[in-house]
N, C-alpha and C positions, 0 to 999 in steps of 0.2 A: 590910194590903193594900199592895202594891207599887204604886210611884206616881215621877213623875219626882225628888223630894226624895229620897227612900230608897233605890231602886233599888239602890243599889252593896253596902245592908247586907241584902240579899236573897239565894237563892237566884237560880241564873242560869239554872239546866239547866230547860233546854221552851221559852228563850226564841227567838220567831226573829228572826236579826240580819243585816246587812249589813257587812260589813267597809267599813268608807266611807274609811279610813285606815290603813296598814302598810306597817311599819319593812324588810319584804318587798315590792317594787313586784307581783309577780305574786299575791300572798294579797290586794289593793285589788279591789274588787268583791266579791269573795267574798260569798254568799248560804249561809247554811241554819240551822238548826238546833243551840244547842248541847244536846251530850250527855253534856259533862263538863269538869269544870276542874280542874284544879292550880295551886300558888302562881303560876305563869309562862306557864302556859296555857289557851286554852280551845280546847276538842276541837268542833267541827264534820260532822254529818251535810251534807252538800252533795249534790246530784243526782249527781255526780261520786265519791263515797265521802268518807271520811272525814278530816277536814283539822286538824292542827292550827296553832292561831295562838298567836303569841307575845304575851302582854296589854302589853308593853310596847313603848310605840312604836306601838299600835292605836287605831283609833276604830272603838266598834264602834255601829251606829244601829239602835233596837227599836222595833215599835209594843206599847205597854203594853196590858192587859186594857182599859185605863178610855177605848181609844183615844189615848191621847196618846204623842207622839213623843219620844222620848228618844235624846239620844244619850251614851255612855260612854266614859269615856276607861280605856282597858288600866290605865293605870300607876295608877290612883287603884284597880284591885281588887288588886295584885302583894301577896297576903296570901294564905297557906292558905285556902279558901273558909271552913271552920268557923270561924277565927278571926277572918275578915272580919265573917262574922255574928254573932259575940258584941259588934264593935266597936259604942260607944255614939253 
């Protein structure tokens, strides 16, 4: 179960996030939904279309299933997603 300890060795995509921090000043607020990631990015459904954000240099903030607030820093996932989740 994904939880604010593990978070980062999780799948990311269905999470909804807030961009609360970016290396970009206009991607800062940023609201929606991710829909996909690569080593250096995550892809963003927004009311607006489709955004991507660069993981590094981001703060991105989730509310978790379990209710709790988590927030993520970019440069702590800058790994292939698959190989992020094999990380122990």
């Amino acid at each position: 179960m994904i939880s604010c300890q593990n978070v980062a060795r999780h799948e990311l995509i269905g999470l909804d996030v807030l961009v609360a921090g970016a290396s970009t000043p206009s991607q800062g607020g940023m609201s929606g939904r991710i829909i996909d990631e690569t080593r250096n990015l995550v892809v963003l459904q927004t009311k607006t279309g489709i955004k991507k954000v660069p993981k590094n240099g981001s703060i991105f903030r989730s509310r978790l299933p379990d209710n709790s607030l988590v927030e993520i820093h970019g440069s702590a996932l800058i790994l292939a997603p698959e190989k992020r989740l094999k990380r122990a």
